[in-house]
LUMZAKOL-889389 format. One record per residue (C-alpha): residue number from 1; residue in three letters; chain; y, z, x. Coordinates in Angstrom, 1 decimal. Layout:
ZANU,balo,lumvo,marmar,c2,c3,c1
ZANU,NUM,Ala,A,Y,Z,X
...
This chain:
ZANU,balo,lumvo,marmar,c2,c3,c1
ZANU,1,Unk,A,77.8,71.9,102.5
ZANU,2,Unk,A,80.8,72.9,100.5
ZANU,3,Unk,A,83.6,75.3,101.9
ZANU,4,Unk,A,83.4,78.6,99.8
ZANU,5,Unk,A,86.9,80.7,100.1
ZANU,6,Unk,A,87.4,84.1,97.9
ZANU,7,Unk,A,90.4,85.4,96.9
ZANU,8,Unk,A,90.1,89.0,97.7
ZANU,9,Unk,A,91.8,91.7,95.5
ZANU,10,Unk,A,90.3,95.0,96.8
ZANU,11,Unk,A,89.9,95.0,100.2
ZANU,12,Unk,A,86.8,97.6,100.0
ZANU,13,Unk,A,85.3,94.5,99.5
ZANU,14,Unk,A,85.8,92.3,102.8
ZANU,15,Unk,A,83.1,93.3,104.8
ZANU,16,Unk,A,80.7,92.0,102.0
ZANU,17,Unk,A,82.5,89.1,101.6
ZANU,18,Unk,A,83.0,88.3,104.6
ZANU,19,Unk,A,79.3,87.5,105.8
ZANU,20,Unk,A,79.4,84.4,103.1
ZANU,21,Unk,A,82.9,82.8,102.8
ZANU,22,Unk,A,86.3,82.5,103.9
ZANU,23,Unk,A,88.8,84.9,102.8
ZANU,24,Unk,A,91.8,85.1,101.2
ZANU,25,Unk,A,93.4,88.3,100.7
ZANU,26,Unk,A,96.1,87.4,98.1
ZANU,27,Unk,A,97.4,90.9,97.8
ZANU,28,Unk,A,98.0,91.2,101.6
ZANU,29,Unk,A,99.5,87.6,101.7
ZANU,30,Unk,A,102.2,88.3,98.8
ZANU,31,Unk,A,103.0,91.4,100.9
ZANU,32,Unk,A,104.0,90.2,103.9
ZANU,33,Unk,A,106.3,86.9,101.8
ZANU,34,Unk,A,107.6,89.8,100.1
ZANU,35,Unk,A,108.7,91.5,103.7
ZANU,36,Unk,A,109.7,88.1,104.5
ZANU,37,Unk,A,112.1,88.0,101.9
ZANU,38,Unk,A,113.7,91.2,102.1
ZANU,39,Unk,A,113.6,91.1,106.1
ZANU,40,Unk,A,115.6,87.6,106.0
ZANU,41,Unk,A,117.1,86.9,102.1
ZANU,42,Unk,A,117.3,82.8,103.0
ZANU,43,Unk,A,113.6,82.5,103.2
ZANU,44,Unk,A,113.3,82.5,99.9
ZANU,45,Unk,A,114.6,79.3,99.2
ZANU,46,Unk,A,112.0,78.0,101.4
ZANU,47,Unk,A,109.3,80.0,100.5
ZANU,48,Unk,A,110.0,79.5,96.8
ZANU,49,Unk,A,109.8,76.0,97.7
ZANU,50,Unk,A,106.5,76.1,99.3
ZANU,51,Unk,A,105.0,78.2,96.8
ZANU,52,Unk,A,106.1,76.6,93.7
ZANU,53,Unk,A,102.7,75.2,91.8
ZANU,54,Unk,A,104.7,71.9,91.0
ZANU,55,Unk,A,106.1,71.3,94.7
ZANU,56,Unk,A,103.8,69.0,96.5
ZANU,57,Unk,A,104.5,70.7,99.7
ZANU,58,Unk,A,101.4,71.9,101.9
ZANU,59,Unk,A,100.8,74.8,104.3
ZANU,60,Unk,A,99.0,73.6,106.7
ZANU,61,Unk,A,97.7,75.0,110.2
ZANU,62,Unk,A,98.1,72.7,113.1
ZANU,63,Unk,A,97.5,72.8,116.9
ZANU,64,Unk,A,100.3,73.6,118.9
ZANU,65,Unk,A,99.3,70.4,121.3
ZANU,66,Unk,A,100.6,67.8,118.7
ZANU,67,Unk,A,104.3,69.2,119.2
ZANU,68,Unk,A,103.9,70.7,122.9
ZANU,69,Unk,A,103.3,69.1,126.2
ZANU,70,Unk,A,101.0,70.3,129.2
ZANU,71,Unk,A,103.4,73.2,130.9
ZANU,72,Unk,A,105.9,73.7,127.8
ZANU,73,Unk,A,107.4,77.2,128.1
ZANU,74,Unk,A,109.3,77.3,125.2
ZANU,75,Unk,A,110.1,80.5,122.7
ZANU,76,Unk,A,109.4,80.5,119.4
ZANU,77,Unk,A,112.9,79.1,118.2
ZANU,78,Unk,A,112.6,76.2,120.3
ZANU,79,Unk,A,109.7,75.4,119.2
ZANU,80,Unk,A,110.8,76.3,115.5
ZANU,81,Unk,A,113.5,73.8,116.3
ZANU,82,Unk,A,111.1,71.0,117.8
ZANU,83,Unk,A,109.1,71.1,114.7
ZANU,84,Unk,A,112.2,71.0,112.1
ZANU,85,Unk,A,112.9,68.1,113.9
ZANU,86,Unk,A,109.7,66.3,112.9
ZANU,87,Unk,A,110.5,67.6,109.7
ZANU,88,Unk,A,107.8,70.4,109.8
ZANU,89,Unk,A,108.3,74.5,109.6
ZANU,90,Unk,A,107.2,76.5,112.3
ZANU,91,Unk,A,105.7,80.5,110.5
ZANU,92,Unk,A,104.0,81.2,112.9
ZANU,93,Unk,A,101.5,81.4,115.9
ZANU,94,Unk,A,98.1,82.8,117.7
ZANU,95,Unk,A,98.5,85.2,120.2
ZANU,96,Unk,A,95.5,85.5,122.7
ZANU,97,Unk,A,95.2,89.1,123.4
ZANU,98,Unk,A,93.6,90.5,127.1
ZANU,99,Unk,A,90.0,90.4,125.6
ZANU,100,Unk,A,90.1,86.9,124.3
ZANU,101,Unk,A,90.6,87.7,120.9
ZANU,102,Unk,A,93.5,85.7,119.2
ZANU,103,Unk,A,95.4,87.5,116.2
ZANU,104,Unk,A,98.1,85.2,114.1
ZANU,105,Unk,A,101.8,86.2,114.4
ZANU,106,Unk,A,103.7,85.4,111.4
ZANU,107,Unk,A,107.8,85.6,111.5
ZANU,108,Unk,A,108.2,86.9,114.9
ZANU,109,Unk,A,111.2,89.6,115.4
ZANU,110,Unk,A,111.6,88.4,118.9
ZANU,111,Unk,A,112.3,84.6,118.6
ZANU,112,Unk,A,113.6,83.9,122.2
């Protein structure tokens, strides 16, 4: 069956939304680019980049295991660097919280 994702622009509306698609919440997403940018000015080059809608460049989630070994111990800049390396951008990461749950980081403060 076919993937159904909303773009959510009042989040009064997620709960309902959520029992029947994926969601987007587009508000919530220029937000924290927006923080981006005035937290670090040179990520708007890149983000600009990513975000143009005549760029060809993808966002893409991947598992960590295609750029990490077994026993890898490395902070998020050195992994940040490991992927620039493959020519790929590091945003980001899941952190698995005591109960199992896993929440995204985006931008860590702390990159070492």
């Amino acid at each position: 069956p076919p993937i159904l994702i909303c773009e959510l622009l009042d989040s009064r509306m997620s709960a309902t939304l959520a029992r029947f698609c994926d969601i987007v919440a587009s508000n919530d997403f220029m937000s924290r680019i927006l923080a981006m940018v005035a937290e670090s000015a040179e990520c708007n080059s890149t983000l600009s980049q990513m975000l143009e809608s005549s760029s060809s460049t993808t966002l893409m989630v991947q598992p960590a295991s295609i750029y990490l070994e077994d026993g890898d111990e490395l902070s998020f800049y050195e992994v940040s660097r490991r992927l620039q390396a493959c020519g790929d951008i590091c945003v980001g990461y899941f952190f698995k919280e005591p109960d199992g749950k896993e929440r995204p980081v985006i931008n860590p403060r702390d990159k070492f």
